[in-house]
N, CA, C and O of each residue as an XYZ file, in Angstrom:
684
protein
N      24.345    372.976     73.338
C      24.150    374.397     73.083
C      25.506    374.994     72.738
O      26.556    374.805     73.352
N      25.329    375.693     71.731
C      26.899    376.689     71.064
C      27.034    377.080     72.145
O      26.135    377.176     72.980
N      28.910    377.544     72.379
C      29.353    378.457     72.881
C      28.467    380.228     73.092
O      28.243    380.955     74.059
N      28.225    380.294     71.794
C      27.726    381.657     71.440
C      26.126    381.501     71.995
O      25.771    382.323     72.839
N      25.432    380.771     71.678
C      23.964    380.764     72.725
C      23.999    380.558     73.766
O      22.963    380.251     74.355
N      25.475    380.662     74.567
C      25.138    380.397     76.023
C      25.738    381.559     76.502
O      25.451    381.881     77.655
N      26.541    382.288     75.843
C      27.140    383.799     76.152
C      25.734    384.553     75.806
O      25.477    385.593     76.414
N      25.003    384.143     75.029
C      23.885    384.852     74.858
C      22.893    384.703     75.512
O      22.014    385.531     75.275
N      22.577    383.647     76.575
C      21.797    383.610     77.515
C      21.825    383.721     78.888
O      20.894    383.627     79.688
N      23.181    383.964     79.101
C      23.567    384.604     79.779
C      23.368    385.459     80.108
O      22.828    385.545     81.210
N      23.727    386.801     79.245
C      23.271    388.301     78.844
C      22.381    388.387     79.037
O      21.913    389.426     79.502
N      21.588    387.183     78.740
C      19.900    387.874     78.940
C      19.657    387.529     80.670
O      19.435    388.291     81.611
N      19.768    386.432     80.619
C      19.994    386.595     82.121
C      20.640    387.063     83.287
O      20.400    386.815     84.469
N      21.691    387.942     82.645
C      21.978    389.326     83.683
C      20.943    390.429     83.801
O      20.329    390.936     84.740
N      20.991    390.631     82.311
C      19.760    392.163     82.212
C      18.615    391.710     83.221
O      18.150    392.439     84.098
N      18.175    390.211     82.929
C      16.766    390.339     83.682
C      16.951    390.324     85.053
O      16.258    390.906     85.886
N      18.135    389.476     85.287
C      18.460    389.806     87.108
C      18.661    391.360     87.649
O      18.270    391.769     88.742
N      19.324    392.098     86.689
C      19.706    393.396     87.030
C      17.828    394.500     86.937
O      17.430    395.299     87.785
N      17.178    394.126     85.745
C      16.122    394.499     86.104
C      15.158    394.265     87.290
O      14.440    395.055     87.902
N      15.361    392.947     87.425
C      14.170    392.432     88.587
C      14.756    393.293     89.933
O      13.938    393.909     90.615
N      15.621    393.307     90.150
C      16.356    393.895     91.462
C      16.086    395.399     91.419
O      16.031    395.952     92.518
N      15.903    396.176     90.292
C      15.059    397.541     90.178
C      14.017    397.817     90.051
O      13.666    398.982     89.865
N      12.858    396.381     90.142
C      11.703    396.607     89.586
C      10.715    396.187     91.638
O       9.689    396.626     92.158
N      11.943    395.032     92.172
C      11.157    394.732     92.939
C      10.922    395.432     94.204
O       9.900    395.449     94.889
N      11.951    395.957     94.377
C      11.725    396.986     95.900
C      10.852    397.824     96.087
O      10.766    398.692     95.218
N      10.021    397.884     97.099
C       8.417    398.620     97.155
C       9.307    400.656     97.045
O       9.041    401.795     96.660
N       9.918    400.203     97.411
C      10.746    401.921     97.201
C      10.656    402.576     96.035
O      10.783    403.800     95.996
N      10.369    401.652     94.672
C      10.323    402.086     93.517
C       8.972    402.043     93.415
O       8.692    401.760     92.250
N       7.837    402.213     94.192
C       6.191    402.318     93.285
C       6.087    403.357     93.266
O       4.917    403.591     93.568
N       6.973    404.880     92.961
C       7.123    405.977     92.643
C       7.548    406.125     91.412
O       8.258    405.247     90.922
N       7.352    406.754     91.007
C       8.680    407.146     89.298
C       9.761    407.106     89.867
O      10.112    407.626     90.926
N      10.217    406.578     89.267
C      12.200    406.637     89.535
C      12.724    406.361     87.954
O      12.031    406.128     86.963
N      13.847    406.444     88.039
C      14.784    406.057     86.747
C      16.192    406.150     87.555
O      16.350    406.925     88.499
N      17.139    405.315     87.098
C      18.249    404.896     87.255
C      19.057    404.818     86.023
O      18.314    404.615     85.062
N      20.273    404.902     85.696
C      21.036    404.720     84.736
C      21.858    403.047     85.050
O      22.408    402.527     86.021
N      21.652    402.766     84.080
C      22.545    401.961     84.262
C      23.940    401.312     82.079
O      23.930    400.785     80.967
N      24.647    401.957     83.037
C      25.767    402.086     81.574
C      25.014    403.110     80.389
O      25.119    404.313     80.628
N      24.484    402.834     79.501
C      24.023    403.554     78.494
C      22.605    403.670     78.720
O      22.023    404.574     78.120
N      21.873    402.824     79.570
C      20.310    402.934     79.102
C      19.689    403.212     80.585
O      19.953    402.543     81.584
N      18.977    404.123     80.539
C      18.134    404.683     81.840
C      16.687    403.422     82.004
O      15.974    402.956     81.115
N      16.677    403.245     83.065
C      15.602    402.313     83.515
C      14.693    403.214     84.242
O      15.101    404.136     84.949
N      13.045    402.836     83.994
C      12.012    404.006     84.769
C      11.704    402.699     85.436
O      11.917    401.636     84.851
N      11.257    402.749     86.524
C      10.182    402.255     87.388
C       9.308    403.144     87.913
O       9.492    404.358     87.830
N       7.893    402.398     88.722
C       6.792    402.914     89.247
C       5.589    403.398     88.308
O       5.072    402.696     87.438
N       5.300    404.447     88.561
C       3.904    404.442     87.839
C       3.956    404.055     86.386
O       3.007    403.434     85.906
N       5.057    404.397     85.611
C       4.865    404.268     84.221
C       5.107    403.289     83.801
O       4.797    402.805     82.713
N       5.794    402.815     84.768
C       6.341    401.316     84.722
C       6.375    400.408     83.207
O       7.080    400.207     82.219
N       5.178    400.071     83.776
C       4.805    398.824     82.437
C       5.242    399.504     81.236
O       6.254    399.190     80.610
N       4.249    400.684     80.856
C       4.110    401.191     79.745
C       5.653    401.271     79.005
O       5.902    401.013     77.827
N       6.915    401.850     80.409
C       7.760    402.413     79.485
C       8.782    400.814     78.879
O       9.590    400.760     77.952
N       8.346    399.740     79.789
C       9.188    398.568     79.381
C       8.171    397.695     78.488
O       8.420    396.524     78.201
N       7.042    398.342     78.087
C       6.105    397.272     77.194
C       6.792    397.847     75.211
O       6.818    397.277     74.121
N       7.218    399.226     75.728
C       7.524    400.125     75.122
C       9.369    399.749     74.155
O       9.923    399.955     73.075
N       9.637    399.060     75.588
C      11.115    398.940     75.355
C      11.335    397.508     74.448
O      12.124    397.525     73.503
N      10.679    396.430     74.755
C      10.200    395.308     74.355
C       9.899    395.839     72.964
O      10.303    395.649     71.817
N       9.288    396.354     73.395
C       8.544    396.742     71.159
C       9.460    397.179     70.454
O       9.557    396.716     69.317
N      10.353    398.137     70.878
C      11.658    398.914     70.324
C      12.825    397.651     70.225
O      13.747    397.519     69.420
N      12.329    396.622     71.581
C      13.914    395.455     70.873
C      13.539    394.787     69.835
O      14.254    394.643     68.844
N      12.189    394.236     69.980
C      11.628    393.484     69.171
C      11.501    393.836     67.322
O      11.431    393.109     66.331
N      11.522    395.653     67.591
C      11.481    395.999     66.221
C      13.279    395.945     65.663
O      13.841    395.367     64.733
N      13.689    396.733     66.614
C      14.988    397.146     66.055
C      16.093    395.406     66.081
O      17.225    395.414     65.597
N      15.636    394.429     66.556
C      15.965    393.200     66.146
C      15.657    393.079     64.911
O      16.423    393.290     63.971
N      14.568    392.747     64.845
C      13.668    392.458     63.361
C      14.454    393.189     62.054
O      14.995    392.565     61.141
N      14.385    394.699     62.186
C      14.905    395.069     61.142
C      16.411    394.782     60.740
O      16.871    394.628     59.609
N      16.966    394.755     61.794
C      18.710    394.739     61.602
C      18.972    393.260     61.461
O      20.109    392.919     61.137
N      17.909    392.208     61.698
C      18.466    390.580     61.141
C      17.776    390.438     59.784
O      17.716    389.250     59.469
N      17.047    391.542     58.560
C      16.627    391.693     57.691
C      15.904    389.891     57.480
O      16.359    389.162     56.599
N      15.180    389.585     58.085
C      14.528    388.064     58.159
C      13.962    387.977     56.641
O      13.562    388.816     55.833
N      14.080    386.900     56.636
C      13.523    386.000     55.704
C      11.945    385.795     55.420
O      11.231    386.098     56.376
N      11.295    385.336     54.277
C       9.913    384.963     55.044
C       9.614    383.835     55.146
O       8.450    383.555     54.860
N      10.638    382.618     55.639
C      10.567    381.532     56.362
C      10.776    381.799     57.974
O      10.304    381.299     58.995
N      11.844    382.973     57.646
C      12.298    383.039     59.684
C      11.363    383.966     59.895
O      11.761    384.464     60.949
N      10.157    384.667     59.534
C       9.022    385.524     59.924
C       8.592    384.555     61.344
O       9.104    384.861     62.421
N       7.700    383.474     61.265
C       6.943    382.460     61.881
C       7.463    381.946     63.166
O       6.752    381.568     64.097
N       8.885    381.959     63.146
C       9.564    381.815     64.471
C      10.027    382.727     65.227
O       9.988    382.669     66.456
N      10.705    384.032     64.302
C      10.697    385.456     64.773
C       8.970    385.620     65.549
O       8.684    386.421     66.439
N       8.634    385.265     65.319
C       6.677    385.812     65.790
C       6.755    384.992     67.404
O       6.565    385.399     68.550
N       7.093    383.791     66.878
C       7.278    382.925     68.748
C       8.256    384.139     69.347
O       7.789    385.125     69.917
N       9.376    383.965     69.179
C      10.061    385.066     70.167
C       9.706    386.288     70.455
O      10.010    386.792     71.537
N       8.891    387.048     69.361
C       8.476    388.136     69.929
C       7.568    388.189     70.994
O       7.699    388.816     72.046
N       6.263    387.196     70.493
C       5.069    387.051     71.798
C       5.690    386.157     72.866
O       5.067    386.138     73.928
N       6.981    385.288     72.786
C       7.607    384.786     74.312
C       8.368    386.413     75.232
O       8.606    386.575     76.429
N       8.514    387.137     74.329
C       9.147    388.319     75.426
C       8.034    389.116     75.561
O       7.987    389.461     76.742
N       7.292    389.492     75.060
C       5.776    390.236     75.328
C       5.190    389.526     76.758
O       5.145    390.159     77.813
N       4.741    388.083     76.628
C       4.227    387.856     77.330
C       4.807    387.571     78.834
O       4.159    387.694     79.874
N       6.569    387.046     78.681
C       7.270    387.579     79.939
C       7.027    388.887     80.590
O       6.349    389.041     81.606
N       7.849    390.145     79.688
C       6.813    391.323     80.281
C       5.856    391.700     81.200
O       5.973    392.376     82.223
N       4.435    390.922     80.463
C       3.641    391.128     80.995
C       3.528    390.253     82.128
O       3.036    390.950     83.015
N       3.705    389.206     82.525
C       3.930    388.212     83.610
C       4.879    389.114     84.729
O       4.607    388.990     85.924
N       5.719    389.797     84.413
C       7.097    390.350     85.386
C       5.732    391.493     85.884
O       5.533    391.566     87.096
N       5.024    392.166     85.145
C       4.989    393.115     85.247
C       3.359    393.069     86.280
O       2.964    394.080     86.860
N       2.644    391.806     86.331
C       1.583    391.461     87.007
C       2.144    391.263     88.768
O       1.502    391.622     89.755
N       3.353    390.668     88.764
C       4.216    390.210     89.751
C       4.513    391.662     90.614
O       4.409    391.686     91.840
N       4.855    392.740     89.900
C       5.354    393.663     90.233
C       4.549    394.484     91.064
O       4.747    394.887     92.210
N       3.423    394.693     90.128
C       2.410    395.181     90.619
C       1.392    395.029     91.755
O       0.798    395.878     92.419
N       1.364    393.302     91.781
C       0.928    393.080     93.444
C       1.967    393.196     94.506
O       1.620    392.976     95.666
N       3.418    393.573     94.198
C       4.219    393.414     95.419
C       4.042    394.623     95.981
O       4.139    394.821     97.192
N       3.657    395.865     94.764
C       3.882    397.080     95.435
C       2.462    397.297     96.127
O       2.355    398.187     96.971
N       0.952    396.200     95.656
C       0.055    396.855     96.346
C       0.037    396.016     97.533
O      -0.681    396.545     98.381
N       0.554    394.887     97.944
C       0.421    394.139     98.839
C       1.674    394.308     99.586
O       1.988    393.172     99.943
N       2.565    395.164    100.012
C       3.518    395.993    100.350
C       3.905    394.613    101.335
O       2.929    394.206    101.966
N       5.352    393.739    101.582
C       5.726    392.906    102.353
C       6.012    393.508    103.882
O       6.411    394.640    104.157
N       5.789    392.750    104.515
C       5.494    393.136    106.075
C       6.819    393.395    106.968
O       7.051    393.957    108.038
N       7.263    392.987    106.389
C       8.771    392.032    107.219
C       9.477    392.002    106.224
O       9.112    392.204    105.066
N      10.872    391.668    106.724
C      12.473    391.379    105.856
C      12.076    390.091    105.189
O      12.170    390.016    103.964
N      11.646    389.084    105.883
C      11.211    387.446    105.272
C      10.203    388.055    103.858
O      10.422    388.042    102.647
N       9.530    388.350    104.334
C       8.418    388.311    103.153
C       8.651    389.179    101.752
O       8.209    388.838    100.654
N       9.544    390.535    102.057
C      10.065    390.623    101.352
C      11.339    390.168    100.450
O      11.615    390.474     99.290
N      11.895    389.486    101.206
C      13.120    388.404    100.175
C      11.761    387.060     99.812
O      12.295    386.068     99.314
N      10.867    386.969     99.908
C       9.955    385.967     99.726
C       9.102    386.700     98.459
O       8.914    386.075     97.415
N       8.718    387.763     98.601
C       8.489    388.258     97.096
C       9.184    388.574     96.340
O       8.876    388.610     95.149
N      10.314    388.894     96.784
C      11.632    389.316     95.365
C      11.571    387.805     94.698
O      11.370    387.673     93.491
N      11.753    386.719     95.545
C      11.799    385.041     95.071
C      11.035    384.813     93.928
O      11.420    384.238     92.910
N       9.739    385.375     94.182
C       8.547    384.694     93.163
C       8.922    385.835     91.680
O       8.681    385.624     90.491
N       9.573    387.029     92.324
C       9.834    387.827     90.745
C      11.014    387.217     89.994
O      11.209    387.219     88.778
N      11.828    386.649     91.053
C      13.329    386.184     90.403
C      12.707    385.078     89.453
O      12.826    385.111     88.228
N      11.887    383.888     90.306
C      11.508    382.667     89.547
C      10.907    383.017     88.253
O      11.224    382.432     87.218
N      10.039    383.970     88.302
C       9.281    384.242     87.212
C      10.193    384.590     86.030
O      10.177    383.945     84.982
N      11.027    385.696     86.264
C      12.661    385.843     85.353
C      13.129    384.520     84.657
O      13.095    384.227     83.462
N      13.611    383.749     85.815
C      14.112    382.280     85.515
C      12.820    381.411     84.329
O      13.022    380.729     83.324
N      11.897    381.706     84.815
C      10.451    380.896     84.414
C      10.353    381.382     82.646
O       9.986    380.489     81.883
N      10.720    382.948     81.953
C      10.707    383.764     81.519
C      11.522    382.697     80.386
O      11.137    381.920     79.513
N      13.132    383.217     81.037
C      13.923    382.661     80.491
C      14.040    381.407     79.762
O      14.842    381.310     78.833
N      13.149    380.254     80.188
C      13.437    378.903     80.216
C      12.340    378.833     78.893
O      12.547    377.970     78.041
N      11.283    379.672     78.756
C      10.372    379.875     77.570
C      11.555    380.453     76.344
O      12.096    379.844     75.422
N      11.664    381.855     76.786
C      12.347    382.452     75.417
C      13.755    381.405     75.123
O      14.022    380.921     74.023
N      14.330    381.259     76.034
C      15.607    380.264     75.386
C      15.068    379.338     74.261
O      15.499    379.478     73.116
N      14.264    378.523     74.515
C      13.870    377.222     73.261
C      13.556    378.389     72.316
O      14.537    378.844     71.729
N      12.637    378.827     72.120
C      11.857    379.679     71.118
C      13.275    379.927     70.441
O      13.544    379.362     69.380
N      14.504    381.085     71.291
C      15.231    382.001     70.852
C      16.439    380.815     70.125
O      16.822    380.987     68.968
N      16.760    380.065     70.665
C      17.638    378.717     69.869
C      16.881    378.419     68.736
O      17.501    378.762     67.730
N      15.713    377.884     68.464
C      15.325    377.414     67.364
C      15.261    378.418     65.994
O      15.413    378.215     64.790
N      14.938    379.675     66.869
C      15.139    380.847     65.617
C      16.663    380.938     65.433
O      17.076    380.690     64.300
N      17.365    381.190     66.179
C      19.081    381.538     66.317
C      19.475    380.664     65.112
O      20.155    380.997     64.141
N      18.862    379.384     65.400
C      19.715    378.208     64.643
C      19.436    378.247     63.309
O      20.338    377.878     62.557
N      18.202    378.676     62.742
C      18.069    379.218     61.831
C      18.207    380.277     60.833
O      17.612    380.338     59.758
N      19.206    381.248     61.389
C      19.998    382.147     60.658
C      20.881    381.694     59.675
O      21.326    380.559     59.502
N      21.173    383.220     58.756
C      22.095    382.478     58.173
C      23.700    382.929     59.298
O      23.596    383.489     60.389
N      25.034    382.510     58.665
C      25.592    383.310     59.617
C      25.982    384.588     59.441
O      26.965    384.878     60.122
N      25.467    385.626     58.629
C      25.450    386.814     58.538
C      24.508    387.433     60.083
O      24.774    388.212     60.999
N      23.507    386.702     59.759
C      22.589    387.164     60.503
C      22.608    386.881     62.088
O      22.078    387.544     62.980
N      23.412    385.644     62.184
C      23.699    385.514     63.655
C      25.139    386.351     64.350
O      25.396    386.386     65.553
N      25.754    386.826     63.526
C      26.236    387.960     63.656
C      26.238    389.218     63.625
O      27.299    389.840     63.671
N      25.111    389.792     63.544
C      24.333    390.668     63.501
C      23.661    390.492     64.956
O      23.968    391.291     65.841
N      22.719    389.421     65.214
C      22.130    389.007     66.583
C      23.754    388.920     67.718
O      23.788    389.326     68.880
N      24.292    388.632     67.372
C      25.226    388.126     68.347
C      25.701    389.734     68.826
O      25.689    389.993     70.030
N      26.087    390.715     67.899
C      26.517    392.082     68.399
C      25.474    393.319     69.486
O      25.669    393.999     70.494
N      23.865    392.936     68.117
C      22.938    393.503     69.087
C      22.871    392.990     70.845
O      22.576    393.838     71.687
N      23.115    391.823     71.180
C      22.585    391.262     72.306
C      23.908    392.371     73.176
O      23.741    392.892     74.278
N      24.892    392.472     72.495
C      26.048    393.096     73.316
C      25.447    394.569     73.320
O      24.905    395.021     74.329
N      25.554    395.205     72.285
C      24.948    396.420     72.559
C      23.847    396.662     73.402
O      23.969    397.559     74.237
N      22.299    395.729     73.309
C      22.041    395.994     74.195
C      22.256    395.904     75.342
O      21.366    396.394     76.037
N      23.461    395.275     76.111
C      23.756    395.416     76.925
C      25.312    396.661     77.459
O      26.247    396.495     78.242
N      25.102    397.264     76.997
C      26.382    398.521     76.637
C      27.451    398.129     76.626
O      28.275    398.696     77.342
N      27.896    396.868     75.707
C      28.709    396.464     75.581
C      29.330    396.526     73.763
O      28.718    397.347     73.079
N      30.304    395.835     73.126
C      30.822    396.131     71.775
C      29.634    395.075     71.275
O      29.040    395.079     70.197
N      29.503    394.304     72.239
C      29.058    392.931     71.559
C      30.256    391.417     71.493
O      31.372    391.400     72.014
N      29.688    390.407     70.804
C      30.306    389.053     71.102
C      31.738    389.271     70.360
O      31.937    389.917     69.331
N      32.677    388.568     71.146
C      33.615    388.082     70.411
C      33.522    387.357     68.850
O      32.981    386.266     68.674
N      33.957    387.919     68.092
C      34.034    386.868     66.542
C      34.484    385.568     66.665
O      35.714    385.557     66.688
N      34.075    384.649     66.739
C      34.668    383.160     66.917
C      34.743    383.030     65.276
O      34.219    383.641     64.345
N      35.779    381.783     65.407
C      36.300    381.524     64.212
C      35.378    381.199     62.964
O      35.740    381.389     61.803
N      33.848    380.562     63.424
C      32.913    380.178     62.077
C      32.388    381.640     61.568
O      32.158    381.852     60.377
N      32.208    382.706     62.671
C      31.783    383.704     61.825
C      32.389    385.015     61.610
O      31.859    386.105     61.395
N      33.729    384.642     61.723
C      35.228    385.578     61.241
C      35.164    386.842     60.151
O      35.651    387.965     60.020
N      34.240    385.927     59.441
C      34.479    386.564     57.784
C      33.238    387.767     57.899
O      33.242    388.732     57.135
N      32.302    387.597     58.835
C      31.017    388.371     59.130
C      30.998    389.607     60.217
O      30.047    390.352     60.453
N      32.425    389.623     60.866
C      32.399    390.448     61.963
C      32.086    392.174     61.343
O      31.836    393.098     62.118
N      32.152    392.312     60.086
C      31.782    393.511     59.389
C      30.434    394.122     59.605
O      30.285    395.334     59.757
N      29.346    393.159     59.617
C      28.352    393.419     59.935
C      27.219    393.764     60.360
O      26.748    392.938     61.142
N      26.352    394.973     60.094
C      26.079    395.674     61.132
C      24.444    395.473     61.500
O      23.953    396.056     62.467
């Protein structure tokens, strides 16, 4: 695995650790929102809706800004329905913790477990999917992916490594 797909899966696997840890505490089956750096997170009632919501907005605003091909359409389509259907998996998880409320300190670090795994479980899907599309860019375009993943995380985005130097222009 590149340097650059593992800084990039990384990232994703902060956001989702940093989400799961706001999604799982029965304290949040209220509306809440939190900030975190640039982007406000809702939990509780609206829950799903507003992250089924957010998913659609990465999924689009990816799509348009890697201007795909219509060979990379077909694999772009795997990654989109591998993060849809994570989503919805996080979001089934979520929902019985808050109606089946944990009894005890054990049981609750025992349901945060099964949301973390599911994250991890998440991850281990979109990674293949997200490599096989990645690898298929051109490198305009994986520089383009490589900045979004930073932004969405309120960051500048990836370092320019030396193969895609000439592309760091790119927006």
């Amino acid at each position: 695995m590149t340097k650059s797909i593992q800084l990039s899966v990384s990232k994703i696997a902060l956001a989702v650790f940093i989400g799961g840890i706001s999604l799982a505490h029965p304290a949040f089956a209220e509306d809440h929102s939190m900030t975190v750096g640039d982007h406000t997170i809702s939990v509780g009632k609206t829950k799903h809706h507003n992250d089924m919501d957010r998913v659609e907005q990465r999924i689009k605003t990816m799509h348009d800004k890697l201007n795909l091909t219509s060979e990379q359409e077909s694999q772009w389509n795997d990654v989109a329905q591998v993060m849809r259907g994570n989503e919805t998996d996080i979001h089934q998880l979520v929902v019985s913790r808050h109606e089946n409320e944990p009894a005890n300190a054990v049981e609750d670090l025992q349901s945060y477990e099964t949301i973390a795994d599911a994250h991890a479980d998440g991850l281990k899907k979109l990674v293949p999917v997200f490599t096989t599309f990645y690898n298929n860019l051109s490198d305009a375009q994986k520089t383009r992916a490589d900045s979004m993943f930073g932004k969405f995380e309120g960051r500048p985005g990836h370092k320019v490594s030396s193969t895609n130097r000439s592309h760091n222009n790119v927006e």
